[in-house]
ROVEXDREN-419779 format. One record per residue: x, y, z of N, C-alpha, C, O in turn; residue in three letters. Coordinates in nm, 3 decimals, decimal comma, always signed. Example, Ala and Ser with C-alpha at 12.3 -4.5 7.8 and 13.67 -1.06 7.14 Angstrom:
BEGIN
((+1,319; -0,569; +0,780); (+1,230; -0,450; +0,780); (+1,320; -0,330; +0,780); (+1,424; -0,332; +0,846); "ALA")
((+1,285; -0,225; +0,708); (+1,367; -0,106; +0,714); (+1,290; +0,003; +0,787); (+1,341; +0,114; +0,804); "SER")
REM end
This chain:
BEGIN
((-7,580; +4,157; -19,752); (-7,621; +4,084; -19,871); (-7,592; +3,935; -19,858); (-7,670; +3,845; -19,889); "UNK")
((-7,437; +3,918; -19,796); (-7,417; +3,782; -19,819); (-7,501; +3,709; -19,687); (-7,533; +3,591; -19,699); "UNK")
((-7,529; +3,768; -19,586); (-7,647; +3,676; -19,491); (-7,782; +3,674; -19,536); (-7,860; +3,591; -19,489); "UNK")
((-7,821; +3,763; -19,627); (-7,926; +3,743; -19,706); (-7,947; +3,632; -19,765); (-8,021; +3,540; -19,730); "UNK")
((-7,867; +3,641; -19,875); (-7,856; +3,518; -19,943); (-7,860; +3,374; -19,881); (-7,936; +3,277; -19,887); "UNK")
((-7,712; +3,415; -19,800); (-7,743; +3,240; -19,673); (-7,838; +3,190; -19,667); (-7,859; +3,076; -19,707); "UNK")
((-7,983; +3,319; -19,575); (-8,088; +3,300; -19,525); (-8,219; +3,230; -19,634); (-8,297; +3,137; -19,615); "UNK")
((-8,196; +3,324; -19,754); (-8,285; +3,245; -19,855); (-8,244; +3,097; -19,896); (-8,329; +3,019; -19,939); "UNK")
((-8,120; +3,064; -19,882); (-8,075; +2,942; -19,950); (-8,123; +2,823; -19,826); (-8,145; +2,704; -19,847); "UNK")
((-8,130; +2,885; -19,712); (-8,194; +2,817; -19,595); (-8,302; +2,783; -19,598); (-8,348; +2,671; -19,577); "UNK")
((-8,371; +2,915; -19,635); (-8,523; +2,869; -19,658); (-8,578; +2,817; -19,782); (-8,693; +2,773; -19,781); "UNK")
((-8,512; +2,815; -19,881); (-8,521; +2,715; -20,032); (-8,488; +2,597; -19,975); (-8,554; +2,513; -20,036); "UNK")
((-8,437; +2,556; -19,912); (-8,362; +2,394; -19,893); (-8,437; +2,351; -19,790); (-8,428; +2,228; -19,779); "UNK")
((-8,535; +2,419; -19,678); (-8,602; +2,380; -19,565); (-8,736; +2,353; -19,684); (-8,769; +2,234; -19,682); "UNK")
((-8,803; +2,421; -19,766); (-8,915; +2,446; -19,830); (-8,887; +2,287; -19,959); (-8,979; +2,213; -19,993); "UNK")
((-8,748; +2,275; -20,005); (-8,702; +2,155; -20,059); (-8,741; +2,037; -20,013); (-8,792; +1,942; -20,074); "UNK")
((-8,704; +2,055; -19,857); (-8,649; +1,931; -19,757); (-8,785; +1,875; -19,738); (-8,787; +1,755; -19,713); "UNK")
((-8,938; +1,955; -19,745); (-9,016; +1,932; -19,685); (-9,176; +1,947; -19,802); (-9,297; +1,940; -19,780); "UNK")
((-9,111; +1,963; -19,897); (-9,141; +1,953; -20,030); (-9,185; +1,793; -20,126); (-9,087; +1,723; -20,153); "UNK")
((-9,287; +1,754; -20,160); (-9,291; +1,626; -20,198); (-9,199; +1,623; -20,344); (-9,179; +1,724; -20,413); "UNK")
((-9,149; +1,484; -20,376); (-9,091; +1,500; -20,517); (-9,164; +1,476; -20,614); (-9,168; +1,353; -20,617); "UNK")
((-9,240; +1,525; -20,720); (-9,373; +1,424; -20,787); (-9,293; +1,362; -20,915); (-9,219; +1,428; -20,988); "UNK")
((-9,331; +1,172; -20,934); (-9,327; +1,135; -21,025); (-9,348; +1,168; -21,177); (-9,311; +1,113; -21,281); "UNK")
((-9,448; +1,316; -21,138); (-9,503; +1,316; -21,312); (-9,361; +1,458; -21,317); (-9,372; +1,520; -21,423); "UNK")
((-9,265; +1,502; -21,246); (-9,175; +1,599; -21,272); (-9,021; +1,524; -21,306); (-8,912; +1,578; -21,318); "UNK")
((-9,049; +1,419; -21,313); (-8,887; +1,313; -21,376); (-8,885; +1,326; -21,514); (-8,978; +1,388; -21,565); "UNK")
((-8,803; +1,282; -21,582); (-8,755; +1,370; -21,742); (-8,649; +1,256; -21,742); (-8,602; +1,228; -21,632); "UNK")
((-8,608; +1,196; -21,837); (-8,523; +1,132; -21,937); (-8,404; +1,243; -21,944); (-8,432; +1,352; -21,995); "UNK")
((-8,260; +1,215; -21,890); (-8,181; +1,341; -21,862); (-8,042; +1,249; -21,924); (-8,058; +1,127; -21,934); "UNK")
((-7,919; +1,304; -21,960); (-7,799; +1,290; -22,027); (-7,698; +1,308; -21,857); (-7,639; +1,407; -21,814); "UNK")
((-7,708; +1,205; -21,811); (-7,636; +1,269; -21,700); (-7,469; +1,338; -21,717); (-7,426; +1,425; -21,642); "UNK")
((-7,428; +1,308; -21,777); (-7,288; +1,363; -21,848); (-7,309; +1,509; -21,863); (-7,239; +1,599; -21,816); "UNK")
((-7,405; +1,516; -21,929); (-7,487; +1,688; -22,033); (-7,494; +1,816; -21,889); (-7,459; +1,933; -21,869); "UNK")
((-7,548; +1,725; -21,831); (-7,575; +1,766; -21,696); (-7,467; +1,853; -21,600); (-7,458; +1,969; -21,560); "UNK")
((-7,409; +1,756; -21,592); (-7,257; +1,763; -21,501); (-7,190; +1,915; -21,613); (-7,181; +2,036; -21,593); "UNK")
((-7,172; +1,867; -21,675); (-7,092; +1,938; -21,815); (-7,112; +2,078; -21,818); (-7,032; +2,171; -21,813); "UNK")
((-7,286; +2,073; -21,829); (-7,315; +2,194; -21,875); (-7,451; +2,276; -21,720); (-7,503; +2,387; -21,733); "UNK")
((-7,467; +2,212; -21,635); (-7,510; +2,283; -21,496); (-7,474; +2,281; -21,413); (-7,494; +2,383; -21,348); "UNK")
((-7,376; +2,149; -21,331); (-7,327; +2,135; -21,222); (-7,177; +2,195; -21,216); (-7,142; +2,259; -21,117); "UNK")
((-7,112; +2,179; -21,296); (-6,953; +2,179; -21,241); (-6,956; +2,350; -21,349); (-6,889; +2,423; -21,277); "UNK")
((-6,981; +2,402; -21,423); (-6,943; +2,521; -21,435); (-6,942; +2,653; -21,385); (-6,864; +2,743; -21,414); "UNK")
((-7,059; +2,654; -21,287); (-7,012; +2,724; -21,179); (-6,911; +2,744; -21,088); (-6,850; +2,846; -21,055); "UNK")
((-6,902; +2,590; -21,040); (-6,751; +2,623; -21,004); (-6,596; +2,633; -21,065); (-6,498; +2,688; -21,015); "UNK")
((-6,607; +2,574; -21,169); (-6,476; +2,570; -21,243); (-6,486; +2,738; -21,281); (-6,391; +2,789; -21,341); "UNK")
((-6,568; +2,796; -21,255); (-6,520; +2,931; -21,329); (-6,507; +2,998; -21,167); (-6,424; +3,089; -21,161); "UNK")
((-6,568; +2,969; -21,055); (-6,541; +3,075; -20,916); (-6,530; +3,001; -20,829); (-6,589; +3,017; -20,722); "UNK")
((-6,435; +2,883; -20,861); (-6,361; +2,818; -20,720); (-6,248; +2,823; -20,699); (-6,178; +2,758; -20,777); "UNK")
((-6,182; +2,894; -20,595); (-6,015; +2,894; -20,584); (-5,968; +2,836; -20,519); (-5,848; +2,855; -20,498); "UNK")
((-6,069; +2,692; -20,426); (-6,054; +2,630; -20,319); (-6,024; +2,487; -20,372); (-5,952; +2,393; -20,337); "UNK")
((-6,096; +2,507; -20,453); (-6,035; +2,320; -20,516); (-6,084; +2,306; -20,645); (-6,179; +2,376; -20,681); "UNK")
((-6,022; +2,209; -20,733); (-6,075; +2,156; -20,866); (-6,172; +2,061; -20,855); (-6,184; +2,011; -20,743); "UNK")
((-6,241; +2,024; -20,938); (-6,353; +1,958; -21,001); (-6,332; +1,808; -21,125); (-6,361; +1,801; -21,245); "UNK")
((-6,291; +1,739; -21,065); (-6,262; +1,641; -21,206); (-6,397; +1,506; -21,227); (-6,452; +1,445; -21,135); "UNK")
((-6,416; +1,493; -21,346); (-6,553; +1,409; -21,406); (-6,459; +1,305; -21,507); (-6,357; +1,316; -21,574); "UNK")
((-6,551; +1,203; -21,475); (-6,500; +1,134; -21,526); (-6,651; +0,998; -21,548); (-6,681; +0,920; -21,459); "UNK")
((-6,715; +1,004; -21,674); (-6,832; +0,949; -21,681); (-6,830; +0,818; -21,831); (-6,805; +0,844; -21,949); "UNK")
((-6,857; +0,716; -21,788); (-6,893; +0,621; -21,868); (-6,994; +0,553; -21,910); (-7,013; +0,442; -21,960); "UNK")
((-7,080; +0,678; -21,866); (-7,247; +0,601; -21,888); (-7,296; +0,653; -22,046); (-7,263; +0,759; -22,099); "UNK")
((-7,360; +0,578; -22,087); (-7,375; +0,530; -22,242); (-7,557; +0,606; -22,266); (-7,594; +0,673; -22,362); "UNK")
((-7,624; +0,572; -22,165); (-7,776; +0,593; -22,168); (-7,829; +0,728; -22,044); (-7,764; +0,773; -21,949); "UNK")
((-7,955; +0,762; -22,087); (-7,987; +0,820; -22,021); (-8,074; +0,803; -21,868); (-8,100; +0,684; -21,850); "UNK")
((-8,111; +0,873; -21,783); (-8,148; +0,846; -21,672); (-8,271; +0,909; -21,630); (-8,266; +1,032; -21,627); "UNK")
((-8,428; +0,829; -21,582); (-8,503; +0,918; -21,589); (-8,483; +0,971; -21,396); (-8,504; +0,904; -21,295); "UNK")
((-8,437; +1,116; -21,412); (-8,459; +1,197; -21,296); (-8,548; +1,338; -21,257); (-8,613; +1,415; -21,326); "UNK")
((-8,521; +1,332; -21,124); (-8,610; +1,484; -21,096); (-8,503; +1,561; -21,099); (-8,417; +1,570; -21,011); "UNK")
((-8,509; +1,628; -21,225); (-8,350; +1,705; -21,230); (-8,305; +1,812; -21,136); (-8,192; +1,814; -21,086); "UNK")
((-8,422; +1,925; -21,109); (-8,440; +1,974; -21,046); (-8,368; +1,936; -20,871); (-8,270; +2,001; -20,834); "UNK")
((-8,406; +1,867; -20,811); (-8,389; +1,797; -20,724); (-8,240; +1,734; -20,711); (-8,148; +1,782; -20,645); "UNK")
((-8,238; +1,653; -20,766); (-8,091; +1,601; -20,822); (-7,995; +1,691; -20,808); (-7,913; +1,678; -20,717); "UNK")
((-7,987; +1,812; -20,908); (-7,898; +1,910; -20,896); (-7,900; +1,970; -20,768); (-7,792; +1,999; -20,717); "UNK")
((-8,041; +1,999; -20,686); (-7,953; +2,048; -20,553); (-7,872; +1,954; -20,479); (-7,774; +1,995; -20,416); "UNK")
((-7,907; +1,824; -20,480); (-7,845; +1,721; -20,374); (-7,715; +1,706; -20,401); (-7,636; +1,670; -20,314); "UNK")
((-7,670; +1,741; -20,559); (-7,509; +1,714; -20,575); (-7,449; +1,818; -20,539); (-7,348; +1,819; -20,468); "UNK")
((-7,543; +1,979; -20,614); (-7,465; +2,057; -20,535); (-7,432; +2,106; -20,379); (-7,356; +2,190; -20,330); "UNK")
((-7,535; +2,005; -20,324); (-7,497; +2,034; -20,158); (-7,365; +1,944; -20,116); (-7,307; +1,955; -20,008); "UNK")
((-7,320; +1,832; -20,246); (-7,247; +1,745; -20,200); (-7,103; +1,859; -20,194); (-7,031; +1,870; -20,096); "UNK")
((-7,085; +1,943; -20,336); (-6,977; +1,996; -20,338); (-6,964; +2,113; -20,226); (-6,860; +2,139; -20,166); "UNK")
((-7,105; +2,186; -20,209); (-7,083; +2,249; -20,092); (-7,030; +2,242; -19,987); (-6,972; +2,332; -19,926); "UNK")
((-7,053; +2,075; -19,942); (-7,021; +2,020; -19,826); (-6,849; +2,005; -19,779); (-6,785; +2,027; -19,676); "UNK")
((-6,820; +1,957; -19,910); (-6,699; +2,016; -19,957); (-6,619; +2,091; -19,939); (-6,511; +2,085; -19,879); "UNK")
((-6,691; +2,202; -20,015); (-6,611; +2,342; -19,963); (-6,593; +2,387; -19,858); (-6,482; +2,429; -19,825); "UNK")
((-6,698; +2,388; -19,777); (-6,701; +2,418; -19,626); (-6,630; +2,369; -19,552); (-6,536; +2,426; -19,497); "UNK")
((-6,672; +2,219; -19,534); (-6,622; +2,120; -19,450); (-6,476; +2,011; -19,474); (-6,412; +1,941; -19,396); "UNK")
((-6,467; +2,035; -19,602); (-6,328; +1,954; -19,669); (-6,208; +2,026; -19,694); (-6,101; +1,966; -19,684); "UNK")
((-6,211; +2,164; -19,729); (-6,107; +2,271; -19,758); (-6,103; +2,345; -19,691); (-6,161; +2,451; -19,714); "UNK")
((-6,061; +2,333; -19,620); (-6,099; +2,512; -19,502); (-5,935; +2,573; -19,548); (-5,882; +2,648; -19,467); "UNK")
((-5,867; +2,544; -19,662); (-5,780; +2,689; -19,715); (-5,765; +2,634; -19,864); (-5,752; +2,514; -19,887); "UNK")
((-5,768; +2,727; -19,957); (-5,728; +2,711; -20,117); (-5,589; +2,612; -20,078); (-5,508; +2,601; -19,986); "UNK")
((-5,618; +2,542; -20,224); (-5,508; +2,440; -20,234); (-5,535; +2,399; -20,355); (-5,640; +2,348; -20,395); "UNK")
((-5,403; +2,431; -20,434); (-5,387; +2,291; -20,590); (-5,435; +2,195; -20,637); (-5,468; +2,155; -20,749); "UNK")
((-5,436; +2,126; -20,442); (-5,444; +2,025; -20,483); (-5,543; +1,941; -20,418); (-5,534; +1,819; -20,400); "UNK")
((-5,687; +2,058; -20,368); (-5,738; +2,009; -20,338); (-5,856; +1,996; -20,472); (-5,879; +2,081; -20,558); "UNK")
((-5,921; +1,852; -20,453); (-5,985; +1,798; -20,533); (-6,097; +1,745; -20,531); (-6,107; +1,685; -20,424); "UNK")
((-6,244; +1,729; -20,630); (-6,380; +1,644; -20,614); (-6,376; +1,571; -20,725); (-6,349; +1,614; -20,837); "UNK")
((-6,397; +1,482; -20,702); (-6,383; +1,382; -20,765); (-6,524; +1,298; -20,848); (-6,565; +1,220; -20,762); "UNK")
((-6,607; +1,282; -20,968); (-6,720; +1,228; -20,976); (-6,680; +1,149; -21,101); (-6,664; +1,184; -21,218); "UNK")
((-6,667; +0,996; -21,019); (-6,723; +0,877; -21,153); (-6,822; +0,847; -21,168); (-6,877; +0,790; -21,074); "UNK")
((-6,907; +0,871; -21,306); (-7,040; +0,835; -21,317); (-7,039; +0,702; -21,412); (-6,997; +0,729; -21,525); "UNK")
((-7,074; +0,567; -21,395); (-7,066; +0,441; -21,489); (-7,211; +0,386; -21,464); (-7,296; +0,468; -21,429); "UNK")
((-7,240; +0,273; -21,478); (-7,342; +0,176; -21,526); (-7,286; +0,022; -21,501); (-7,180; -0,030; -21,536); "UNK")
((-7,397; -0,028; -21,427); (-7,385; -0,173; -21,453); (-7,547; -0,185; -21,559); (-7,590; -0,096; -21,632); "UNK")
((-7,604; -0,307; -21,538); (-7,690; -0,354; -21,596); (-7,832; -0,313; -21,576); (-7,927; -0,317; -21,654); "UNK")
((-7,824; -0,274; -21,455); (-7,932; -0,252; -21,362); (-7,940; -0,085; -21,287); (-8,040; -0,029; -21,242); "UNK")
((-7,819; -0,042; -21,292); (-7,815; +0,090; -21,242); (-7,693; +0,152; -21,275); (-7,589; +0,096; -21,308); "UNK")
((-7,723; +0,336; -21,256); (-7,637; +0,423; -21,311); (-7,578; +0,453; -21,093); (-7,653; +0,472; -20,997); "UNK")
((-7,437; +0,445; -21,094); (-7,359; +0,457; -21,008); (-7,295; +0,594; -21,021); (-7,231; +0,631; -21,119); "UNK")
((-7,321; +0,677; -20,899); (-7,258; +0,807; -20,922); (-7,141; +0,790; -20,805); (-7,178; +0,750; -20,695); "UNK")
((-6,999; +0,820; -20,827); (-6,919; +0,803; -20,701); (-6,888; +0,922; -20,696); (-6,876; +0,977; -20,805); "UNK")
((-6,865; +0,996; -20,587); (-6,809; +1,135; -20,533); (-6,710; +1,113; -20,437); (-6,733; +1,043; -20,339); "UNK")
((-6,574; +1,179; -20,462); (-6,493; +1,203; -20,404); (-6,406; +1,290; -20,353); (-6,331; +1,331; -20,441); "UNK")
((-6,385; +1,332; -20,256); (-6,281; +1,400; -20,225); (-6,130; +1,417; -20,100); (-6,116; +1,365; -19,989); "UNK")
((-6,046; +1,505; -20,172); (-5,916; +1,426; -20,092); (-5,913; +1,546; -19,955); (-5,800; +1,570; -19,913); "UNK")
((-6,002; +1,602; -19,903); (-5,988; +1,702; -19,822); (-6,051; +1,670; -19,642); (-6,048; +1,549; -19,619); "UNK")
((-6,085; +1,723; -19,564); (-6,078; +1,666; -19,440); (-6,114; +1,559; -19,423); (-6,184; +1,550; -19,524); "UNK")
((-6,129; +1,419; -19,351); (-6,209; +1,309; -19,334); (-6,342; +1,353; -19,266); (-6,359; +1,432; -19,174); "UNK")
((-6,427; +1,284; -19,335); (-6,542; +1,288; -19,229); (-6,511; +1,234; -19,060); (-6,421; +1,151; -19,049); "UNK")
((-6,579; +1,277; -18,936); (-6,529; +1,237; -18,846); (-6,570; +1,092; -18,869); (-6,661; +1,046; -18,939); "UNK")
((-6,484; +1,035; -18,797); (-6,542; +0,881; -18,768); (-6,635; +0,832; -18,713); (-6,648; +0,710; -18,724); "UNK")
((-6,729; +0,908; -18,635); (-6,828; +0,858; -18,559); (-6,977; +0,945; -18,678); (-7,095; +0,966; -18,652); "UNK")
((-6,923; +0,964; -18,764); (-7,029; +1,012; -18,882); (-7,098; +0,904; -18,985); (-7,049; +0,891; -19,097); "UNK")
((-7,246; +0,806; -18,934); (-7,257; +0,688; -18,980); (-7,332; +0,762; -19,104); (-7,334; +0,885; -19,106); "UNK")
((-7,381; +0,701; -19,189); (-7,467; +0,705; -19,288); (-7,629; +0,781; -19,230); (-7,692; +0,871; -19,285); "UNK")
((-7,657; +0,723; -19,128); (-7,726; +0,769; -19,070); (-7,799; +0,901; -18,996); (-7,911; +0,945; -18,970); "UNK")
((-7,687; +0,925; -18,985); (-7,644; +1,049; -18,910); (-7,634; +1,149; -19,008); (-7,690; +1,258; -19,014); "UNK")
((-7,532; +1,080; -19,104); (-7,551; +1,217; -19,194); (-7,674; +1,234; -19,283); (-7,688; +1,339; -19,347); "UNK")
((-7,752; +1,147; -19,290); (-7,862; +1,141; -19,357); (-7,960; +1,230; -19,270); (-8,046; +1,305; -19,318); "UNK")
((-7,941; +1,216; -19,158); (-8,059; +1,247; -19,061); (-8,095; +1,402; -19,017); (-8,011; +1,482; -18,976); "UNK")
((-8,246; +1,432; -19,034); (-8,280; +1,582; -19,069); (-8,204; +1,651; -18,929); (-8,207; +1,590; -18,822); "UNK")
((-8,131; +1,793; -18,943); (-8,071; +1,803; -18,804); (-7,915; +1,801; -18,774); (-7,837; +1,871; -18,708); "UNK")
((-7,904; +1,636; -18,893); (-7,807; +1,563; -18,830); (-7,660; +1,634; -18,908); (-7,618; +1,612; -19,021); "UNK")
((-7,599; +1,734; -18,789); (-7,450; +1,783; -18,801); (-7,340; +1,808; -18,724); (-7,352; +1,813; -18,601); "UNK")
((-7,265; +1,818; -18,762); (-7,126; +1,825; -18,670); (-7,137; +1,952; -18,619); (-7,202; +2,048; -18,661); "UNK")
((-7,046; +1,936; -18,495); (-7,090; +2,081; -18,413); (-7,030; +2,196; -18,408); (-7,065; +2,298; -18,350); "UNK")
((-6,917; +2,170; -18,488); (-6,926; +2,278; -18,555); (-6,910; +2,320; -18,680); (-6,802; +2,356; -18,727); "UNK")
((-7,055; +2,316; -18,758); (-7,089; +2,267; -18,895); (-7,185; +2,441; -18,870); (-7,257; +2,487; -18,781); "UNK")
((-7,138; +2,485; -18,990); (-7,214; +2,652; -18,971); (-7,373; +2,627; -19,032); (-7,446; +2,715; -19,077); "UNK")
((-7,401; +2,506; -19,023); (-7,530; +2,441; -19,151); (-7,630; +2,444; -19,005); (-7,607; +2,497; -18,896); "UNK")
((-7,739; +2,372; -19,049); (-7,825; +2,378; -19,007); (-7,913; +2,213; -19,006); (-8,018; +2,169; -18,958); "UNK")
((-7,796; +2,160; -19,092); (-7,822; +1,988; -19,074); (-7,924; +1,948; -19,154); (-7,992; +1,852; -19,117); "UNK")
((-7,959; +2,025; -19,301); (-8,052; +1,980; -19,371); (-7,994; +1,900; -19,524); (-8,040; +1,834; -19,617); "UNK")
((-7,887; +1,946; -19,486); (-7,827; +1,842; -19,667); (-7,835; +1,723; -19,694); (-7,859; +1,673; -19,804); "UNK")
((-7,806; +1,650; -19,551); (-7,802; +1,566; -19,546); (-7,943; +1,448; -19,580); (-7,945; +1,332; -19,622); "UNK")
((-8,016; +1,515; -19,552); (-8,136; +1,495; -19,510); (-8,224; +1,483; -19,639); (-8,297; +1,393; -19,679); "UNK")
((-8,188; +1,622; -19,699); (-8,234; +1,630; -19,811); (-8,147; +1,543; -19,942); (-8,202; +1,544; -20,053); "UNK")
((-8,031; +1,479; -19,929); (-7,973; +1,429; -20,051); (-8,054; +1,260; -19,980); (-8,062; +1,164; -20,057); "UNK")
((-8,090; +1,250; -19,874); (-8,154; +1,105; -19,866); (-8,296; +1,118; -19,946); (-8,338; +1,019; -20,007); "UNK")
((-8,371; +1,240; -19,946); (-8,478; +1,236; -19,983); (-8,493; +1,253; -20,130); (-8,602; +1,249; -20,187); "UNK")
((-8,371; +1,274; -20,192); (-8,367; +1,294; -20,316); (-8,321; +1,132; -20,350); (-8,409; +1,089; -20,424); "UNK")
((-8,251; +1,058; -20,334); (-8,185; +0,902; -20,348); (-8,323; +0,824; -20,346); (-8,360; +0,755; -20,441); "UNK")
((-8,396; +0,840; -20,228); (-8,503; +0,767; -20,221); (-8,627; +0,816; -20,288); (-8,715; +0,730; -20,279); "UNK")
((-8,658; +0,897; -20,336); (-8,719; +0,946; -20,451); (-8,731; +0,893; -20,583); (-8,826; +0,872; -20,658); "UNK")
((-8,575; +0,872; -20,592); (-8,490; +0,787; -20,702); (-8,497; +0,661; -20,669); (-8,418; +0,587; -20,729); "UNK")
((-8,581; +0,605; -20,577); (-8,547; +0,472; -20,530); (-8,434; +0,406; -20,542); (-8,412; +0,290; -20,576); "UNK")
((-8,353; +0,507; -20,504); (-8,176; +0,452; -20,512); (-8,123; +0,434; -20,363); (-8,184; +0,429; -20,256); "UNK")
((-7,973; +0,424; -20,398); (-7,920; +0,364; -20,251); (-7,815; +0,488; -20,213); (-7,744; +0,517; -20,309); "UNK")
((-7,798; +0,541; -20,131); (-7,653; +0,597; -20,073); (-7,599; +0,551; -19,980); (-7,666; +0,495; -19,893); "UNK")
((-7,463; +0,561; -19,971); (-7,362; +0,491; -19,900); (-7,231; +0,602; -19,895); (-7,201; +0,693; -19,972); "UNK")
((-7,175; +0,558; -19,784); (-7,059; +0,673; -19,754); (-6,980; +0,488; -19,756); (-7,016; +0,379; -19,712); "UNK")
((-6,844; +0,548; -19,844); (-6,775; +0,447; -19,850); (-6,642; +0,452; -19,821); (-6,571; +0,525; -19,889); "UNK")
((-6,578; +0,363; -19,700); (-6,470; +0,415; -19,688); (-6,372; +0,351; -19,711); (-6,362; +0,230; -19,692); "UNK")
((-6,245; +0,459; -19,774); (-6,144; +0,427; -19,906); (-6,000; +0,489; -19,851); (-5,987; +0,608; -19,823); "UNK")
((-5,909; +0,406; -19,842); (-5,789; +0,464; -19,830); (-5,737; +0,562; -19,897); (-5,660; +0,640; -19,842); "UNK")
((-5,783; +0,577; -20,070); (-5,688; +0,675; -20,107); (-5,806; +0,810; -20,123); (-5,779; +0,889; -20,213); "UNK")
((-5,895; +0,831; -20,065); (-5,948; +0,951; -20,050); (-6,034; +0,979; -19,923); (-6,106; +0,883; -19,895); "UNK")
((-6,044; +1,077; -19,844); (-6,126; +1,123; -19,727); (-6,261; +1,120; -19,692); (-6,311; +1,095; -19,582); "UNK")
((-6,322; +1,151; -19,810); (-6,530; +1,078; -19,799); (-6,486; +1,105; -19,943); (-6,418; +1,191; -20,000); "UNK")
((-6,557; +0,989; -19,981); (-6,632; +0,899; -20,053); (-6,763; +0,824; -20,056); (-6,784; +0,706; -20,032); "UNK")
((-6,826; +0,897; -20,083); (-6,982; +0,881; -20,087); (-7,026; +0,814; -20,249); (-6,955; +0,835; -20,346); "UNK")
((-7,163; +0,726; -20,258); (-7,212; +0,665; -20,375); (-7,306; +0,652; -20,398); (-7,346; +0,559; -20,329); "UNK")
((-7,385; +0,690; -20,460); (-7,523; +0,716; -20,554); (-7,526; +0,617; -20,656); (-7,461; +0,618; -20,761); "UNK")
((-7,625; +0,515; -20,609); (-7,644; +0,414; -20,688); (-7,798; +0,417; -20,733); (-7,868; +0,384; -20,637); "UNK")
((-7,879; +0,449; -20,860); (-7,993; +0,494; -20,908); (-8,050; +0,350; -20,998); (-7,980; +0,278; -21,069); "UNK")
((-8,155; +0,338; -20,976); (-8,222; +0,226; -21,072); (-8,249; +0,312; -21,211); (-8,298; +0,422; -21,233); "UNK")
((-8,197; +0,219; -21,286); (-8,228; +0,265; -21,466); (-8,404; +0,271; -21,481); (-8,505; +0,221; -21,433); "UNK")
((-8,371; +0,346; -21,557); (-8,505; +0,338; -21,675); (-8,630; +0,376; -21,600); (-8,643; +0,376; -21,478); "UNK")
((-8,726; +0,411; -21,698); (-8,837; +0,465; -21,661); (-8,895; +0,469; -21,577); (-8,933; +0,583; -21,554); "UNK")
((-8,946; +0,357; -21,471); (-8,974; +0,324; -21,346); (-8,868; +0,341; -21,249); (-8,878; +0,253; -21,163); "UNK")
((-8,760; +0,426; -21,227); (-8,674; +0,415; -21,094); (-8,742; +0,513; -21,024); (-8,708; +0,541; -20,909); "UNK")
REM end
């Protein structure tokens, strides 16, 4: 059952990856509402590997492909799980500040669990394929959270921070036209 599943989630995310995003499927979304009530309750109720903390200051809404969106974050926490915790811990942690400047809604993701290797550019992890070797994936997350950013005509960036291990940033243009 559970390689079943794998296998479909493989072929949903290859069929994703290669999938156009259409403009007329973006929606005016509560990104807070979001987080709150689709992304993080799944795991806060069946994760024993790490906590989940939010922390959002955005005031307005965001027009996204929600659809879309939600897989790219949840491949972020996946990535996570897999690749950042390899044993339950207290105190292991993800981290998401969501704020606003003037011009765009900033999503930061964090977590305090393995470092990405160092020779892991933006690039690379963006790039269809592009995984560590021994990454049980198939090298499409990456690939696919670029195609979701640029969809969004937004920016991603892996940012690197002393007091946490990857730190990645989702920076989205406001309002109707992003």
């Amino acid at each position: 059952n559970y390689l079943n599943q794998m296998n479909n989630q493989i072929i949903g995310t290859r069929e994703l990856v290669t999938e156009k995003i259409n403009r007329k499927d973006f929606e005016m979304v509560d990104l807070e509402s979001l987080f709150k009530k689709q992304i993080l309750p799944p795991y806060l109720i069946n994760s024993k590997k790490f906590k989940i903390n939010l922390n959002c200051s955005l005031k307005h809404k965001i027009n996204l492909h929600k659809n879309s969106f939600l897989e790219a974050i949840n491949n972020i926490i996946k990535n996570a799980e897999i690749h950042g915790f390899t044993s339950p811990d207290e105190n292991n942690a993800i981290y998401f500040w969501i704020s606003e400047t003037e011009r765009h809604v900033i999503i930061d993701c964090a977590n305090n669990g393995i470092p990405l290797p160092p020779e892991l550019t933006k690039e690379k992890f963006l790039s269809y394929g592009g995984k560590s070797i021994d990454s049980p994936g198939y090298g499409l997350g990456g690939a696919y959270i670029d195609k979701v950013v640029k969809a969004h005509k937004g920016i991603f960036d892996i940012i690197k921070n002393e007091r946490y291990s990857v730190f990645f940033r989702i920076s989205l243009p406001k309002g109707e036209n992003n």
